[in-house]
C-alpha positions as CSV (number, residue, x, y, z in Angstrom):
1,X,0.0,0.0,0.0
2,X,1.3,3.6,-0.8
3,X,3.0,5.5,2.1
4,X,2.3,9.4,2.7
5,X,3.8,11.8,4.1
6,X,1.5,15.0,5.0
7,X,2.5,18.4,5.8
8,X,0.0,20.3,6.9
9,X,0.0,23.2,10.0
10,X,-3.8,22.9,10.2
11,X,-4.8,20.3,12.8
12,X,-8.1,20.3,10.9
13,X,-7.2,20.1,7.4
14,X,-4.3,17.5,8.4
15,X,-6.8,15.0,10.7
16,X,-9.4,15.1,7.7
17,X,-6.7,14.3,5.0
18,X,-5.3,11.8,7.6
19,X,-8.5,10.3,7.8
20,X,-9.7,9.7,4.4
21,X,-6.0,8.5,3.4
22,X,-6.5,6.2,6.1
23,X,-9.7,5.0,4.5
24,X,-8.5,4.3,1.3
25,X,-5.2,1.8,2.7
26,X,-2.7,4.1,2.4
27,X,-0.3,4.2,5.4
28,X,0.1,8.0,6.7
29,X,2.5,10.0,8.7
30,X,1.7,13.8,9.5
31,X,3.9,16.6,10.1
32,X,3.3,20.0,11.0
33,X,6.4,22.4,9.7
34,X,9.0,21.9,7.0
35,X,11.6,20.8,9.5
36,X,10.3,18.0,10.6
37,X,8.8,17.1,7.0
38,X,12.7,17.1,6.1
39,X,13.3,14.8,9.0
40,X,10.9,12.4,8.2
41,X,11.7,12.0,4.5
42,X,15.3,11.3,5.6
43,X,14.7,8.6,7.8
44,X,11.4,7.3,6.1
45,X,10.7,6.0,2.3
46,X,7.2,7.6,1.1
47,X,5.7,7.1,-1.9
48,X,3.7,10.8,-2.4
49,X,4.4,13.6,-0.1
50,X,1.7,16.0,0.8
51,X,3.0,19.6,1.2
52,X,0.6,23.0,2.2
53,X,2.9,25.8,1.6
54,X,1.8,27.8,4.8
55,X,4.1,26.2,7.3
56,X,4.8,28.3,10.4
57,X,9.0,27.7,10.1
58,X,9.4,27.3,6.1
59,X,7.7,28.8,3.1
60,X,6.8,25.5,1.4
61,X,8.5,26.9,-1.6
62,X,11.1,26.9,0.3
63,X,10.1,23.5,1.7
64,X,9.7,22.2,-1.8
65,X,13.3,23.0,-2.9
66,X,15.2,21.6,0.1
67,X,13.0,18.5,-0.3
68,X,14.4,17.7,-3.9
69,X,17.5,18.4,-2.5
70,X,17.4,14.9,-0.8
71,X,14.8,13.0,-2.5
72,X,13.2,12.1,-5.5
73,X,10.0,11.5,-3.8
74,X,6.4,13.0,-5.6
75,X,5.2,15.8,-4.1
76,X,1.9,16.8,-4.7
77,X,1.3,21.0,-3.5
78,X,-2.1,21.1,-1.4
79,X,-2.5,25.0,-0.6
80,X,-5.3,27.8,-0.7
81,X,-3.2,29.7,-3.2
82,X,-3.9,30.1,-6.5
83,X,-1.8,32.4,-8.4
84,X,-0.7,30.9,-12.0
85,X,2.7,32.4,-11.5
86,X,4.0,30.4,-8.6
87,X,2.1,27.1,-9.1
88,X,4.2,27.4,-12.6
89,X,7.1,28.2,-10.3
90,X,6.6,25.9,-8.3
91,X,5.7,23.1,-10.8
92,X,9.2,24.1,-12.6
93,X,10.8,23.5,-9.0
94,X,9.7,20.7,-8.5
95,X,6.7,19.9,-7.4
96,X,4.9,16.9,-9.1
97,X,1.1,18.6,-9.2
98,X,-0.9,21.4,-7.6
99,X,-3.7,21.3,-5.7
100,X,-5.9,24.6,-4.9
101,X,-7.9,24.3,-1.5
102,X,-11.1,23.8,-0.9
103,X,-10.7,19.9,-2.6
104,X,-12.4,16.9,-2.8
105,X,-11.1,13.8,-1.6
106,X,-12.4,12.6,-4.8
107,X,-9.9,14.9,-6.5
108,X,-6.7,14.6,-4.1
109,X,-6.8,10.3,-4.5
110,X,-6.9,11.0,-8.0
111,X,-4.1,13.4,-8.5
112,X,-2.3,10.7,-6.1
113,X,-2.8,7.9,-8.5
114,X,-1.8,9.4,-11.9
115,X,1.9,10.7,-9.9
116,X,2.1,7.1,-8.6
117,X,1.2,5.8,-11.8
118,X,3.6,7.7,-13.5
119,X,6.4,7.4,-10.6
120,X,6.0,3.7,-10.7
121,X,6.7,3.8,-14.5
122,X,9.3,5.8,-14.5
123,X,10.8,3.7,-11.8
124,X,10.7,0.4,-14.2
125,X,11.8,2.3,-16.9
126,X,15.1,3.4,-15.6
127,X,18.3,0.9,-15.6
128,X,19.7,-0.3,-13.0
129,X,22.6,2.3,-11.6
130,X,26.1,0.7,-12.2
131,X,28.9,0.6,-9.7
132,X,30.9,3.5,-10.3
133,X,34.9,3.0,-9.7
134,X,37.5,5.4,-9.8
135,X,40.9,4.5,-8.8
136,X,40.4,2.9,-5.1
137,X,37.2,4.4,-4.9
138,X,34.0,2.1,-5.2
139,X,30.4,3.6,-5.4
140,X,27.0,2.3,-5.5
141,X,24.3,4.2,-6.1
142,X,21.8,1.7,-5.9
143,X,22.9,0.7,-2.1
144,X,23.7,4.5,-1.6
145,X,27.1,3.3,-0.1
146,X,31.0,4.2,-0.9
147,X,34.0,3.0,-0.4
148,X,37.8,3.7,-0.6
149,X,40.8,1.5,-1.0
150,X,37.8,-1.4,0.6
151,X,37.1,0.6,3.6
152,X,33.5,2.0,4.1
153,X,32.9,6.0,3.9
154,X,30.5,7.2,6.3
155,X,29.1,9.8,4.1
156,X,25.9,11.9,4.6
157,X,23.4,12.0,1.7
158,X,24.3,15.3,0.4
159,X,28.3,14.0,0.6
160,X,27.3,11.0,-1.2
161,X,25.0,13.0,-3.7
162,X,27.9,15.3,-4.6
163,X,30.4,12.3,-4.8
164,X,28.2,10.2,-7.1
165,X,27.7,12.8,-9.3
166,X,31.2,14.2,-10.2
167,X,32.7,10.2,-10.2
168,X,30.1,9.6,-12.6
169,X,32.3,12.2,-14.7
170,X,35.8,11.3,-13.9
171,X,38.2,13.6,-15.3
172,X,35.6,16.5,-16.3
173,X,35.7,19.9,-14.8
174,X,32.0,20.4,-13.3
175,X,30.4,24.0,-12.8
176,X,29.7,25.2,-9.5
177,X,26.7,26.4,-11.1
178,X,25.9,22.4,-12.9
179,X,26.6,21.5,-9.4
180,X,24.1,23.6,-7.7
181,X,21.3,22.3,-10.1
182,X,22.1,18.4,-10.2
183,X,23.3,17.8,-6.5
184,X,20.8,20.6,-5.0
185,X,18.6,21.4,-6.9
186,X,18.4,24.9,-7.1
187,X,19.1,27.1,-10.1
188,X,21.0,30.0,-7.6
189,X,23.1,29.2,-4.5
190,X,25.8,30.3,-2.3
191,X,29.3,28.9,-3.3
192,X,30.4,28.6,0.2
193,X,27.8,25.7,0.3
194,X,29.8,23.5,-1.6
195,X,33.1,24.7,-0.5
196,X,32.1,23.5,3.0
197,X,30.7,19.9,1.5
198,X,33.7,19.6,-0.6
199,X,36.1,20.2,2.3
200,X,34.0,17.2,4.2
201,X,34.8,14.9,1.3
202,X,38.1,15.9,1.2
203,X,38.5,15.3,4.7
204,X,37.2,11.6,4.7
205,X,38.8,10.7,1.3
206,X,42.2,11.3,3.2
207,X,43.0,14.5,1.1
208,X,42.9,18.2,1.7
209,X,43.0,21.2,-0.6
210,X,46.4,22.0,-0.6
211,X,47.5,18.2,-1.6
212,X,44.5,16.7,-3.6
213,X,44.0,13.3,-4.2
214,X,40.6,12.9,-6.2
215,X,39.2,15.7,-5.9
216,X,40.6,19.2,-8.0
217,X,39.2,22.3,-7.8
218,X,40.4,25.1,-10.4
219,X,39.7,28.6,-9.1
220,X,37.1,30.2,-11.7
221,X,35.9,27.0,-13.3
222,X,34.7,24.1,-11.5
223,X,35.9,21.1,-10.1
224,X,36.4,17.4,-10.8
225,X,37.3,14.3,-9.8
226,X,40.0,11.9,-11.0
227,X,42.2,8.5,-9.9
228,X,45.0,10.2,-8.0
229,X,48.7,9.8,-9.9
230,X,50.4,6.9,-8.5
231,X,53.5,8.0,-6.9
232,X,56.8,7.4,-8.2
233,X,59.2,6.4,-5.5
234,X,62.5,7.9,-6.3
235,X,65.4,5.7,-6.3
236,X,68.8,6.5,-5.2
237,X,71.6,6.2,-7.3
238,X,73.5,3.6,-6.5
239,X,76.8,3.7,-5.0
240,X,80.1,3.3,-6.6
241,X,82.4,1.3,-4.4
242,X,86.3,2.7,-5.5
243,X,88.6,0.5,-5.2
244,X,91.1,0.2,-2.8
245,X,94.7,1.1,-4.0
246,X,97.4,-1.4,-3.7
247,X,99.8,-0.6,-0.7
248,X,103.2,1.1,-2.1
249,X,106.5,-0.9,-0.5
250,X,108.5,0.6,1.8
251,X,111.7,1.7,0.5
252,X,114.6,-0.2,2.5
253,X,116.2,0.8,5.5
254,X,119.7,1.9,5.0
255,X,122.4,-0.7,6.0
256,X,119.9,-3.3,4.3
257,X,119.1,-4.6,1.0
258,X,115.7,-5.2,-0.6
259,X,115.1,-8.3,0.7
260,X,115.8,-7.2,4.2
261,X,118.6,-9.1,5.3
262,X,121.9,-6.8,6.7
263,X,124.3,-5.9,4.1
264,X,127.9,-7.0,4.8
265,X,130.4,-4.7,4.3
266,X,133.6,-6.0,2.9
267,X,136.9,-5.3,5.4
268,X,139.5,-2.8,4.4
């Protein structure tokens, strides 16, 4: 049975919806503001999330955007407001469909079933990810896990996001810009985001800024990933042994001849 999250401040609105969800076999969780909607959706799979956008925290714009910065999960936007302009914004952000208050319940399972239908075919559509490997680094998207030289990274999601998406590119220089929309989903962003997420990788990969391993940033352009350059040990010369010079004989002592013994001196 499909699993929903709703997000929805009014006790009201959210026990009806919680109600008539119920009803129809879906299983249902229920959150009040944007933080703990985030909270759930990272500990929790859902099938459809249910998102008002006037949270007392968050903007569910807002909301919206940091959701597809972690999951791929529908979201369907449930909310009295009804100006074309930002349910195109918001559509274009993200959200799966839009939903205008007052509703029927009639209407909301319906809109639920087409984004599971097509969420479901999407889902058998798409291959299998592959294990990426670069150099001693071993990634699988599918398990969401990474390791390095056969040791296990203890990454968070966005870490692993980030690393996924730049080994799936080994040796090309990546955007902070590309990087922004792919990873987090937004089309604008502060740079110092992913200098800080990049430093955490750096730091668990066993590399730092100064002496990169895999991961190369160049100042005004982007960054990438690549195997690391295996290092060349340097060999010593090898050492010439000189050899030893003969010894030089002694010259003889006077009052003796070459062979040593004393010289006899004839009598006058």
């Amino acid at each position: 049975m499909p699993s929903v999250l709703v997000v929805e401040d009014d006790q009201f609105v959210r026990s009806a919806l919680i109600r008539h969800l119920t009803e129809a076999s879906h299983t249902v969780r229920s959150v009040g503001t944007a933080l703990e909607a985030l909270r759930e959706v990272a500990h929790f799979r859902f099938d459809v999330v249910i998102l008002d956008l006037g949270l007392p925290d968050l903007d569910g714009a807002e909301a919206l955007k940091m959701l597809r910065g972690i999951t791929d999960v529908p979201v369907i936007i449930a909310t009295a407001r009804d100006d074309e302009a930002e349910i195109v914004r918001l559509l274009n952000d993200g959200a799966d469909d839009y939903l205008t208050k007052p509703f029927s319940v009639e209407h909301l399972a319906a809109r639920m079933a087409a984004v599971l239908r097509r969420s479901r075919a999407t889902a058998g559509e798409a291959t299998p990810p592959r294990v990426i490997r670069v150099g001693g680094l071993s990634i699988d998207p599918l398990r969401r896990q990474a390791e390095l030289d056969g040791a296990r990274l203890d990454l968070t999601r966005r870490e692993f996001d980030l690393l996924t998406f730049l080994a799936g590119r080994p040796g090309v220089v990546v955007a902070r810009k590309e990087l922004l929309a792919e990873v987090w989903q937004q089309s604008y962003g502060d740079d110092q985001t992913i200098d800080v997420h990049l430093s955490w990788l750096r730091r668990k990969l066993g590399e730092t800024a100064a002496r990169p391993r895999y991961l190369h940033t160049l100042r005004g352009v982007g960054v990438k990933l690549e195997p690391p350059v295996p290092e060349v040990p340097v060999s010593e010369p090898p050492v010439r042994e000189l050899p030893l010079p003969e010894p030089r004989p002694e010259p003889p002592v006077p009052g003796t001849q070459a062979t040593g013994a004393p010289v006899v001196e004839p009598p006058v």
